[in-house]
C-alpha positions in Angstrom: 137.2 114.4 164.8 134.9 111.9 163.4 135.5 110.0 159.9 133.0 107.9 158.2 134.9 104.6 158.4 133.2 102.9 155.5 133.5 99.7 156.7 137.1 99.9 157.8 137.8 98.0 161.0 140.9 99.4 162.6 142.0 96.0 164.5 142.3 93.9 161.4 144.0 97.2 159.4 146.4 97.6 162.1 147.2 93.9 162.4 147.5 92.8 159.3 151.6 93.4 159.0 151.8 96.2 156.6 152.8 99.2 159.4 154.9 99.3 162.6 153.9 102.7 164.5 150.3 102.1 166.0 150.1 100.3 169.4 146.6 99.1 171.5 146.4 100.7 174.3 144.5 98.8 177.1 141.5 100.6 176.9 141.3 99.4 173.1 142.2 102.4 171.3 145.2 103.3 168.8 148.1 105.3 169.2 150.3 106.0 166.3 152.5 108.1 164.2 151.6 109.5 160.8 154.4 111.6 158.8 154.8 114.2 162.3 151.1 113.5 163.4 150.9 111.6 166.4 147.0 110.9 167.4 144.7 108.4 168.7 142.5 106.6 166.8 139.2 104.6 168.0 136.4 102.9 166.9 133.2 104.5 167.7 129.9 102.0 168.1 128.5 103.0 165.6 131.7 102.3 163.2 133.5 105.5 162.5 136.9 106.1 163.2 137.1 109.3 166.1 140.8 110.6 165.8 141.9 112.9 168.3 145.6 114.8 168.5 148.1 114.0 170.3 151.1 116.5 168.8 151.6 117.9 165.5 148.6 119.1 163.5 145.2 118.9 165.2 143.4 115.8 162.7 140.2 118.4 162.6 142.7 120.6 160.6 143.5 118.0 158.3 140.2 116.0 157.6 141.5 115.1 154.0 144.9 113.6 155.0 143.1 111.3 157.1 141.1 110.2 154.8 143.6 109.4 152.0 145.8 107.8 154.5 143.0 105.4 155.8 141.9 105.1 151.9 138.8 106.2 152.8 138.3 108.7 149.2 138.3 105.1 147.7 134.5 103.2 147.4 135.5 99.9 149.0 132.6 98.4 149.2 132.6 98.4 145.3 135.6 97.4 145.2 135.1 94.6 147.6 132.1 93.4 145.7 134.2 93.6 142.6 136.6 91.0 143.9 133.8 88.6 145.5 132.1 88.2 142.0 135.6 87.5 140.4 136.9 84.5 142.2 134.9 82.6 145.4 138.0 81.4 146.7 138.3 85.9 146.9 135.2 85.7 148.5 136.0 83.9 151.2 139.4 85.4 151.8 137.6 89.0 152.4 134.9 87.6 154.4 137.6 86.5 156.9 138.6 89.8 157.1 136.3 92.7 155.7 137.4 95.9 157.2 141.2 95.5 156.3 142.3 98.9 154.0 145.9 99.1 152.6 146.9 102.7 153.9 149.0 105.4 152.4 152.2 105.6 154.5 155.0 107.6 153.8 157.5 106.5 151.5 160.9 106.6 152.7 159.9 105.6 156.4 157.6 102.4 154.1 161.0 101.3 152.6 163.2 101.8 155.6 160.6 99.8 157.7 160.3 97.1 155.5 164.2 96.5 154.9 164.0 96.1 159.1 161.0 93.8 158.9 163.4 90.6 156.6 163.8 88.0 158.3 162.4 89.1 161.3 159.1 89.2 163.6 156.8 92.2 164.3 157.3 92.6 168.0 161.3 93.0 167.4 160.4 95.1 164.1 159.0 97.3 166.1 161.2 97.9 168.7 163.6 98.7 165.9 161.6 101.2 164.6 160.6 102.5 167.6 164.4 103.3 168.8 165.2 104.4 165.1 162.6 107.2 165.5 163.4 107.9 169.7 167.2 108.0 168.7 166.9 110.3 165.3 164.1 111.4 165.0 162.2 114.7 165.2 160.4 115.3 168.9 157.1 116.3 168.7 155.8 117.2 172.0 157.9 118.6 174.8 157.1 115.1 177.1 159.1 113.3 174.5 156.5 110.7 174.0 156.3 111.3 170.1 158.6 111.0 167.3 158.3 111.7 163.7 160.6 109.1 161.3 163.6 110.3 160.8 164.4 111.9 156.9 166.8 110.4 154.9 168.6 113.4 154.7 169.5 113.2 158.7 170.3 109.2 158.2 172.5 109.9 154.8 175.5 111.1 157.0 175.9 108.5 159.4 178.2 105.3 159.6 176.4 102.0 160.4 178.4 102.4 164.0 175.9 104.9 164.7 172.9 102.5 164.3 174.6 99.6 166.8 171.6 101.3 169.3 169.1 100.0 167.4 169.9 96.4 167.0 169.4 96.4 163.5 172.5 93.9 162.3 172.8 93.9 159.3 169.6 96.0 158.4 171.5 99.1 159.2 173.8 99.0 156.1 170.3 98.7 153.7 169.1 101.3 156.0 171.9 103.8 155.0 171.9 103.0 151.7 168.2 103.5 151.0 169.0 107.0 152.7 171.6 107.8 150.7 169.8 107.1 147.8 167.2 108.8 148.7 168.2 112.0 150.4 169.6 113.4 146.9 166.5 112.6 145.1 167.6 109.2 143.0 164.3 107.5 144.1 162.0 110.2 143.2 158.1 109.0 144.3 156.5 111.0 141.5 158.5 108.7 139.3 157.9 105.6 141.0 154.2 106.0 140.8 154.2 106.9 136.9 157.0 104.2 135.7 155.5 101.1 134.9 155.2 98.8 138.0 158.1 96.1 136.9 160.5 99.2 136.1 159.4 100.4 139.9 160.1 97.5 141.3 163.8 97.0 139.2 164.4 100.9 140.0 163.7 100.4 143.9 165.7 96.5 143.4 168.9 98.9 143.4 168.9 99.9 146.6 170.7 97.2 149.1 169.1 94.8 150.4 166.2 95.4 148.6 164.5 92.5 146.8 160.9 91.7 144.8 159.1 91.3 147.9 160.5 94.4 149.8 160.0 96.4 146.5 156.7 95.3 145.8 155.8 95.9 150.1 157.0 99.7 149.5 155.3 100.4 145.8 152.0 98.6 147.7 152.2 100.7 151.0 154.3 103.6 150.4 153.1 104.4 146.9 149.8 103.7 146.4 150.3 100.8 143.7 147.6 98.9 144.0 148.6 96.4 141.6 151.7 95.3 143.4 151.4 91.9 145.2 154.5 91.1 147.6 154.9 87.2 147.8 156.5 85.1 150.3 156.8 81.7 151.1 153.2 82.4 152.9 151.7 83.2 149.8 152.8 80.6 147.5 151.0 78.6 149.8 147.9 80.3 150.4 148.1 80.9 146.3 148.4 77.4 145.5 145.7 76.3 148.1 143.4 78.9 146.8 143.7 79.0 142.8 143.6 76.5 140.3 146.7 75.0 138.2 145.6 77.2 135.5 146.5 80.3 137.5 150.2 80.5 136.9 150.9 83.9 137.6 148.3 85.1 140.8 149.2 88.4 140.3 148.2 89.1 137.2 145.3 87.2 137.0 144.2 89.2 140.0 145.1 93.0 138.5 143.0 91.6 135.8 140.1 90.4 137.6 139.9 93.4 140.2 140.7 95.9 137.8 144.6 96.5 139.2 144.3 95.7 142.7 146.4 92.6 143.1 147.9 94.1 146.0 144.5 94.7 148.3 143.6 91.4 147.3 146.8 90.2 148.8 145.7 91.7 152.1 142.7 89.7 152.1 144.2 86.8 150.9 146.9 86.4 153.9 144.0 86.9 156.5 142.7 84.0 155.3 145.8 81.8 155.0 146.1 83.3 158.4 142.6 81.7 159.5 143.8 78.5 157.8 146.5 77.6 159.3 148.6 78.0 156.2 151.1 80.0 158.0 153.2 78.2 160.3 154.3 81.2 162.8 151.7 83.6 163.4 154.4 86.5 165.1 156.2 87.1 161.5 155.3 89.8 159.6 152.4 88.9 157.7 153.4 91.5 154.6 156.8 91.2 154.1 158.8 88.2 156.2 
């Protein structure tokens, strides 16, 4: 199946820190795991996206999944142009990096992934992840090549002995707890899209081990708010480098000047600190170290 990509570039999307289940393969395609859809994705000369199924639903079947999960039902290029009028230090920041989209991930697997990625680098992230899903999660194709992210009804149950496989540490407590809270409905997505986006962020702040950055990482990528901006030491820098002394609070000055998305910006803005030299070790997570 072939999607229009709209400019999406599927390189800087995948490498930009904010998901853990797609690996290059050497030819220079994708393959990852999408809420039980494993598929491979490439990029076509002529710039769209060609996914093709590897277990679970066949992508033809699904067209508009796809295409909210890659954000393609939003008009980027509006919205990119939107940003480059309101601030040329934006401008540059995008230009770095053009075909970066924030997908729509799952939820639960957004918060779990991103309790694993603190204090830690993506290679080791992902091997974490990787055996989370191999060790509890559901198979989806009879080889055993593909696993869907476990629920947090199967992870609720457990004793953090029964995570020493993955080589979590200390992760695996947060891990359980975010489960538990989760499995009997006290973090309810409908109403972590629809509260305010400080009462999200406080509401998702309860589960363990869960601070502002992990909370604004899972509103951002596992809940579609656009207007949440996850800051790290990474982006203090790249934030004082890049606005003026004026500009005390970057993410409301840029929900105000993009109309809400603070949080794409941020994407944008990290590439660039990125190309800089701002960060100092380019194998941490560039979302949410």
């Amino acid at each position: 199946m072939y999607l229009d990509a709209n400019g999406l570039d599927l390189a800087e999307t995948f490498r930009c820190g904010q998901c853990f289940r797609w690996r290059q393969e050497p030819s220079g395609c994708w393959t990852g795991t999408v809420a039980g859809r494993a598929v491979r994705a490439e990029q076509a000369p002529d710039g769209r996206i060609c996914l093709t199924g590897l277990a679970g639903p066949a992508p033809e079947t699904e067209p508009d999944f796809w295409a909210r999960y890659f954000a393609l039902d939003l008009d980027y290029p509006a919205l990119l142009d939107r940003m480059r009028a309101a601030h040329k230090g934006l401008a540059a920041c995008i230009d770095c990096a053009p075909g970066i989209r924030v997908l729509r991930q799952p939820f639960f697997e957004t918060l779990v992934t991103f309790l694993i990625s603190q204090n830690n680098n993506i290679p080791r992230i992902a091997g974490i992840v990787d055996r989370l899903c191999r060790g509890l999660g559901q198979p989806l194709d009879g080889a055993g090549q593909f696993y869907a992210f476990p629920t947090a009804e199967a992870l609720a149950p457990l004793k953090e002995a029964d995570l020493a496989f993955l080589r979590a540490g200390w992760r695996s407590g947060y891990i359980l707890d975010a489960a538990r809270r989760a499995a009997p409905g006290q973090l309810d997505e409908a109403a972590l899209r629809a509260l305010p986006l400080d009462a999200a962020r406080a509401r998702l702040m309860e589960v363990r081990g869960v601070g502002p950055k992990v909370a604004s990482c899972t509103l951002l990528y596992g809940l579609g708010r656009w207007d949440a901006y996850p800051v790290d030491v990474w982006m203090k820098r790249a934030g004082r480098a890049l606005f003026t002394a004026r500009v005390k609070d970057p993410a409301a000055y840029l929900n105000r000047k993009t109309g809400g998305h603070a949080g794409t910006a941020q994407q944008y803005i990290f590439a660039w600190a990125r190309s800089a030299g701002l960060t100092e070790k380019t194998d941490k997570n560039p979302a949410c170290d």
